[in-house]
Steps between C-alpha positions, in 0.01 A plus 500: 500500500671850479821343688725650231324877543492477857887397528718751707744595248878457603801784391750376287854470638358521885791526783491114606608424108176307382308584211192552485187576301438830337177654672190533237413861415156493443228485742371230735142419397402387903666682795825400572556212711749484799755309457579194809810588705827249403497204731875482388696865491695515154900438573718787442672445185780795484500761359246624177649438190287487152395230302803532252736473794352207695418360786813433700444165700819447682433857641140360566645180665716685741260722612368400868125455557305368729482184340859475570458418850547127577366465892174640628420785811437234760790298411710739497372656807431151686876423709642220446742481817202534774502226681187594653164600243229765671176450464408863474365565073750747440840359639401166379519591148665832501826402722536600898648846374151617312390531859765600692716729274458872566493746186728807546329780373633665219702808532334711226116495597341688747336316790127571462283508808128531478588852576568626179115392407355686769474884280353257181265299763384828646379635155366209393288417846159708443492356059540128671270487728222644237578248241456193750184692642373502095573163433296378789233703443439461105704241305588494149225394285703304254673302753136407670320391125844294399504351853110407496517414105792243584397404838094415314655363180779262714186389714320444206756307316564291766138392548461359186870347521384290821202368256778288317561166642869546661575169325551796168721672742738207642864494303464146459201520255560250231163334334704208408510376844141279495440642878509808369307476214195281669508818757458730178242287317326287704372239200338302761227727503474470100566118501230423791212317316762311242370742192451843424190672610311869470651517907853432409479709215362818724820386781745518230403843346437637862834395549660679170357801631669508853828413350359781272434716736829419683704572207343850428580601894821432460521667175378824660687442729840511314362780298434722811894406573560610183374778484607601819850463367430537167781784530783319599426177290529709221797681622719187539358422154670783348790467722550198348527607151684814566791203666452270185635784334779618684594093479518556158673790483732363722532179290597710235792672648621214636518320131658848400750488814511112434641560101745777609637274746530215269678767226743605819561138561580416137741821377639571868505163702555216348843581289654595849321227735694264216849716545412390881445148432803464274713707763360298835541141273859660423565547885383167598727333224778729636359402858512126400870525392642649783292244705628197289875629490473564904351141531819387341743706699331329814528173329914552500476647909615124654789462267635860543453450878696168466811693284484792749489278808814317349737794491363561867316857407243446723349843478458496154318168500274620781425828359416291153286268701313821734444635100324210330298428848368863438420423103371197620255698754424787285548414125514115457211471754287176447716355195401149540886356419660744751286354832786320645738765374409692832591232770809415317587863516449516860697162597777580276540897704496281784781255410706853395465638914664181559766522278534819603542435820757254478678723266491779760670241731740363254575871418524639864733158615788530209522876552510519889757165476729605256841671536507838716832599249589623189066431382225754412326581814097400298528235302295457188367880597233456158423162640389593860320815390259299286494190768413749750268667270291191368444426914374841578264404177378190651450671856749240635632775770682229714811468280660750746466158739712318276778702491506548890545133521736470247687790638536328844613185347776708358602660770559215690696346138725806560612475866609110378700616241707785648518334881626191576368223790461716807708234673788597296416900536533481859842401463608708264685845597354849557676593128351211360171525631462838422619526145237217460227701647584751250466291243135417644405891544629518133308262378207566650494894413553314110217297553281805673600699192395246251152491675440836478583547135250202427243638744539843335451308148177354664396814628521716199285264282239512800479903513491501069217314601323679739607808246312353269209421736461852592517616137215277372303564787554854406401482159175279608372784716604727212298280259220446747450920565512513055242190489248758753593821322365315174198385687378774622597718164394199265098574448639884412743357262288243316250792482758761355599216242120451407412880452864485302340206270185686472657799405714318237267289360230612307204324540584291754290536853647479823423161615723389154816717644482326811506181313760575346746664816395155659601269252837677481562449881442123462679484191797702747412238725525227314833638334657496880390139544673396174827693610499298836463247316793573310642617781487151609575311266841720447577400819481150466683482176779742681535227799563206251724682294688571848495140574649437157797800536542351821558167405752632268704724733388320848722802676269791421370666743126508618460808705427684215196293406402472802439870540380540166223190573453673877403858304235310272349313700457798702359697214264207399373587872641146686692568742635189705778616697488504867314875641725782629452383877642168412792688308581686817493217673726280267729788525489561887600101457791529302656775752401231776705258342828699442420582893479129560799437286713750708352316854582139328868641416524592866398201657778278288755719627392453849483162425885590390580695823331260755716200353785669578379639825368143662861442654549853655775604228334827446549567863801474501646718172691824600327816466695586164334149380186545660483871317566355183247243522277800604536728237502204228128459618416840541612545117314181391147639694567841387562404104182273558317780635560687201434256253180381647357776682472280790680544838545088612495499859618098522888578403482762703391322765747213507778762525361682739500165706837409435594868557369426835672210592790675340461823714460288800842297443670830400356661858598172705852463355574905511354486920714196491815684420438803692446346822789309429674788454394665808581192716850540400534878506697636751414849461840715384498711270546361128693588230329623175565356193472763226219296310226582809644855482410471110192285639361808718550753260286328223237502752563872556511555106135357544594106339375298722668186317776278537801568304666255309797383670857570391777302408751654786818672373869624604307858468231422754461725806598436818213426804404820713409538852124615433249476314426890342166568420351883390844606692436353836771192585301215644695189718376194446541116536560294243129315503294858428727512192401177389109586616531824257615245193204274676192724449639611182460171410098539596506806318652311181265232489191770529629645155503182347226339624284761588219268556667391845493849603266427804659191602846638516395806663376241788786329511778774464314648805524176695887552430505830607353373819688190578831710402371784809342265742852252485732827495288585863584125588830513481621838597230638704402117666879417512491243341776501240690425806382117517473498137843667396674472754546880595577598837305804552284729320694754484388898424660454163325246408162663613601816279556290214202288503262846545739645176378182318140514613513862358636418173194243459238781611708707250394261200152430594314828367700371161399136475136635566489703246642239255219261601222742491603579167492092392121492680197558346262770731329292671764288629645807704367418778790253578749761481411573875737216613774715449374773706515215784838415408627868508319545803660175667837579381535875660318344836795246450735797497360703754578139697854536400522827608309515858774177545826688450340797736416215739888342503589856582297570770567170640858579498460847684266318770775302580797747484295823631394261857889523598516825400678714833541862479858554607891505356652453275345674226328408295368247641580095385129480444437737250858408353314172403187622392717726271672199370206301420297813320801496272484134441122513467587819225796292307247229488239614329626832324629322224161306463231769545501826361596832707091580552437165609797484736425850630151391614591183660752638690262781594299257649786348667620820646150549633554165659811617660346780637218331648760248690711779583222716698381164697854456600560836608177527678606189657810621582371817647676740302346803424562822266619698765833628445663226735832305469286225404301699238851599338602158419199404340550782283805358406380184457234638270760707265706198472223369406392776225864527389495076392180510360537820265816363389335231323372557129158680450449512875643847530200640621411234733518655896360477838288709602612559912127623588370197396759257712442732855260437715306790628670635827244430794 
């Protein structure tokens, strides 16, 4: 066969990198044979390269064909999460969206429309419609002979195929089956007579010749197939060769590629593949080490824990225990000795929180019980700090709990040791008492102090803490935003680092660089897992040889380590301490406590107060006492306030009772005393002794205060007639001297205990109103004349009691102002009881007044109805009503001032007047010039003469017009 003419000849060095057989120059000697198409399309291989460079196979290998895809068209296309299968062919097979998914059409094609063929169609009409006409008409000849030679010969052929038994035809044709065979050759017919005959002789040839003649039709047969495709038989035929050659071209540039790759192994792989070996067994022996000397730190963790748990430094010994759980968890995992090693850990941690605890308790007792003198205010400062810091550790946040109660406790421990049995306080003076409550309020601001500095203690370690917290939270996002920035630049990088390798090393492909830039990222790798490692087992080796310093020197200190062990465990990326939220709220805690500390310090000292209180003995202290006690407690809540930041309302409280009772014995035994006072007063005018005249011009200097008394002298001043205030004299009795020294008395407790401002307000206005409504009583009702003894209420005694009223009216706008300036805003509202007061108090002197006008005009009633107009002149009548104007005048001149005098005897002249006319018209006389009319006129100047004589009544006259009666 001419395969190896007829090969197609391949180019040497072809773009998919195989080579292949050099195409023959010379002739073929048949025509050339087509060559089958590839069942299987060549892979691409990279780039061409020639035979002295090499096929290059990991380029080959990374190249993606078709063969590289691992799941079929249906499956791929066939979904998974229907819950429902169509029946429809397409979406059975092809997935719901083959049929229901809408194709946008693309943005850079035109949309065609049968339009655009209508110009092409038009020209091509008239040609079309001739060549269908032409092949109807007359067909092509060579098409009708092939048809009828093929159509006649397949008849044919299958005429003389049907002649052969289809027993030839059946797959299952084997002659070795003996049905099969007897159906073949029937011997019976040969074997009929029992010997061979002339007949079965002529059967048996007769026979030869069908199968004869069988074989020969399907010889022909095959040989018409054969010839039919004759062609393509022989085509495959030298298709075949032409591939047995390109096998064995390939064959031999695989051997080539094959020895060059063995060379490439021998000079340039296996010297450094050995460096590897020796370098990984080196690592793994370092590895093994490391592992072996960390086993054997582990091994010493229970007997360092013991030593550190025996100088009491608990952190260390939990921090040691929180570091080998770790190596056992990371490192150590699955070491067959170290299985218990675990559990023992854990137990052990818990037996420290006890310990801990009671520690905590033992700690918090001796230093809240201990002397409040001449001691440190924390004691064992290093001590607490890592007590407190080993709890926040272990999450045991209820140590704050343990203090309260101890705290209580030792409140109560102090009120026993500075007070005595409250049986015996009772009895005790007010000197005595009170120096001993000062003692308590001394103590307990001692004791409040004390708390705070150890709360402060506790409350710094909590916010390095949270610090801390926050930091390493910080640095974790920082780390976390790094660990992304590498991730997303890391493909870029390894790539840059390959084309560096490539670039460096000549020779070396690609895929070889990469290699390479990945095994030194797990050899960096690996190199970080030995320094934690180290890292480690440093730390372990660092906590025993702090358990052995410390059992050396037992007073170090341990706040040190404990930060230090705090900032690597954070850094080996455990973090056990309690979040921020439970930070804050250890921290709101502690400034609950010192709150509750403050409110427990209170409450003894009621405790203190109410023991002392139970018999009434606070009741009955004098205000100087009473303001002492008062400002003693006011400094005690204030100094707490500041300490503590907390304003304690139960102290408070307890004063303001006692203030209360206090206010209402100083009220009852002040109203006592005044109407005392009053019940003896016989209203004359009192001497002044100079100290009210001092008294009254404090007030007027604007010191509304008591001033302390003096011890009298030879040099004192002599008593004066009034009272002198802003230059006007003022009469008054003896009580309204002592009511000025009274409400100064209100006005002195209000500036000590300004708390009582309210209540003594109420009270001091009571006084004001008992002091006015018992003045009317006695003066105005009469009856000082049952209760003193007087005989009459006489005009003096009126004038005096309306100078006194005004002197009080005088000093209300003064006391108001002093209480509204003790009174918080919205407590003005009680200020209106003094605008009652004033208002009773001039209604009370208007009283006063309208009475002395009334004794007037009741004595010229009865002196003006036996009034006669006749000699002598002047008449007896107005002789007396003369006299008793100027008696009325010396009376009360002395008492009121001139304005006030002038206007009441105004009112008495108009009296006159008005008695005078009703006599006269009585009388009949009339203005007209008569005898009668003459000595009335005389009357009347007598009259004006008496009257104008008397002091600042110059201008006081009658007017005649008004006295006459109108002349009928």
């Amino acid at each position: 066969m001419a395969s190896s003419h007829s090969s197609s000849p391949v180019p040497r060095g072809g773009r998919d990198g195989i080579y292949h057989k050099e195409r023959d120059p010379s002739p073929p000697r048949c025509r050339p044979i087509r060559s089958l198409p590839d069942v299987c399309p060549k892979e691409p291989t990279g780039e061409g390269r020639g035979l002295c460079d090499g096929p290059s196979v990991v380029a080959e290998h990374d190249r993606w064909t078709v063969y590289s895809s691992k799941v079929n068209l249906p499956a791929a296309l066939n979904d998974p999460r229907l819950a429902k299968r169509e029946s429809d062919f397409f979406t059975k097979t092809w997935g719901l969206d083959f049929a229901e998914t809408e194709v946008m059409p693309s943005f850079y094609l035109p949309n065609i429309t049968r339009e655009h063929f209508a110009p092409y169609l038009q020209e091509t009409a008239q040609r079309e419609r001739i060549h269908e006409r032409c092949k109807t008409i007359c067909p092509n000849k060579d098409d009708v002979d092939a048809v009828s030679s093929i159509t006649t010969n397949h008849d044919k052929s299958r005429a003389e195929l049907e002649q052969v038994p289809k027993i030839f035809m059946k797959p299952e044709f084997a002659l070795e089956d003996p049905a099969t065979f007897n159906a073949v050759l029937p011997w019976s017919h040969f074997n009929s007579a029992g010997g061979k005959s002339s007949r079965d002789g002529a059967s048996s040839k007769l026979l030869q010749e069908k199968l004869s003649h069988y074989l020969d039709v399907v010889e022909v047969s095959i040989a018409r197939q054969i010839s039919l495709r004759s062609e393509a038989f022989f085509h495959a035929m030298s298709s075949q060769h032409e591939l047995q050659d390109r096998l064995q071209e390939t064959q031999r540039a695989v051997a080539v590629l094959r020895g060059r790759t063995a060379a490439i192994d021998r000079v340039m792989c296996q010297g450094p593949l050995q460096a590897v070996r020796t370098a990984l067994t080196r690592n793994n022996c370092v590895k093994l080490h490391n592992k072996m000397k960390l086993m054997a730190a582990v091994h010493q963790t229970q007997p360092t824990v013991q030593l550190l748990l025996s100088t009491s430094e608990f952190v260390g010994a939990l921090e040691l225990i929180s570091t080998t759980k770790e190596v056992l968890q990371q490192e150590l995992q699955g070491i067959h000795s170290f299985r218990h090693l675990g559990s023992q850990l854990c137990e052990l941690e818990k037996l420290i929180d006890k310990m801990m605890v009671e520690d905590f308790s033992m700690y918090a007792r001796s230093d809240l019980n201990r002397s409040l003198k001449d001691e440190p205010q924390v004691l064992e400062k290093e001590r607490l700090e890592s007590l407190v810091f080993g709890l926040l550790r272990q999450r045991k946040l209820d140590f704050l709990d343990i203090y309260s109660d101890e705290m209580i406790l030792a409140a109560k421990a102090i009120v026993t040791q500075v007070t005595t049995d409250p049986d015996q306080m009772r009895v005790m003076t007010f000197p005595q008492w009170f120096e001993l409550l000062k003692n308590v309020f001394e103590s307990f601001l001692l004791f409040l102090q004390r708390i705070k500095a150890t709360l402060n203690v506790i409350k710094n370690v909590v916010l390095e803490v949270l610090a801390s917290n926050q930091k390493n939270r910080l640095l974790e996002e920082a780390g976390a935003r790094a660990l992304d920035a590498e991730a997303s630049h890391g493909p870029s990088v390894l790539q840059g680092e390959a084309e560096l390798a490539y670039l460096t090393h000549e020779g070396l492909f690609i895929s070889d660089a990469l290699n390479e830039a990945q095994q030194q990222q797990q050899q960096q790798q690996q190199q970080q897992v030995q320094d934690q490692s180290s890292v480690m087992g440093s730390r372990i080796q660092q906590s025993r040889a702090e358990a052995a310093s410390s059992d050396s020197t037992c007073g170090t200190s341990e706040t040190s380590f404990s930060r230090e062990q705090n900032n690597q465990d954070s850094e080996s990326g455990e973090n056990m301490m309690p979040s921020e939220l439970e930070l804050n709220r250890v921290i709101n805690n502690i400034q609950e406590l010192l709150y509750s500390a403050s409110d427990v310090s209170h409450d003894r000292c009621v405790k203190v107060l109410t023991a002392r209180a139970k018999d009434g003995s606070l009741e009955r202290l004098s205000s100087a006492e009473f303001v002492c006690l008062s400002q003693a407690v006011e400094g005690f809540v204030r100094d707490t306030e500041e300490l503590c930041g907390r304003r304690s309302v139960s102290l408070r409280g307890a004063l303001q009772s006692q203030a209360n009772r206090f206010v209402h014995r100083f009220h009852e035994e002040r109203k006592t005393k005044l109407s005392l006072l009053l019940d003896n007063e016989r209203w004359k005018q009192a001497e002044v002794p100079a100290e009210f005249q001092d008294l009254v011009n404090s007030i007027a200097d604007g010191r509304i205060s008591l001033p302390e008394r003096k011890i009298p002298g030879p040099e004192d001043r002599k008593p004066t007639d009034f009272l002198l205030i802003n230059g006007q004299k003022y009469a008054v009795v003896g009580t309204v001297l002592l009511l000025i020294r009274i409400f100064l008395e209100y006005c002195q407790c209000v500036n000590d205990i300004p708390s009582i401002a309210t209540d003594m307000l109420t009270r001091l206005s009571d006084l004001l109103k008992h002091f006015n409504s018992r003045s009317c009583q006695l003066v105005l009702g009469a009856g000082a004349l049952q209760v003193v003894g007087l005989k009459t209420i006489t005009t003096k005694n009126l004038a005096l009691a309306s100078r006194c009223l005004q002197l009080v009216v005088h000093y209300i706008p003064v006391i108001r102002a002093h209480f509204e300036a003790k009174l918080q805003p919205k407590q003005f509202s009680v200020l209106r009881h003094f605008d009652h007061i004033t208002k009773d108090y001039n209604d009370h002197i208007a009283e006063i007044s309208a009475k002395l006008v009334a004794i007037m005009d009741s004595l010229f009633e009865k002196v003006l109805s036996k009034y006669e107009v006749k000699a002598p002149m002047p008449s007896p009548c107005f002789r007396n009503v003369c006299k008793q104007m100027a008696k009325m005048h010396e009376a009360i001149s002395e008492l009121l001032p001139e304005e006030q005098t002038q206007m009441l005897f105004l009112r008495i002249n108009a009296g006159f007047k008005m008695h005078l006319k009703r006599q006269l018209a009585r009388l009949g006389v009339v203005n007209d010039g008569g005898p009668q009319n003459g000595l009335v006129v005389v009357d009347v100047a007598f009259y004006t003469e008496n009257i104008q004589a008397l002091r600042s009544l110059e201008r006081l006259d009658l007017n005649m017009a008004e006295i006459w009666e109108q002349k009928r």
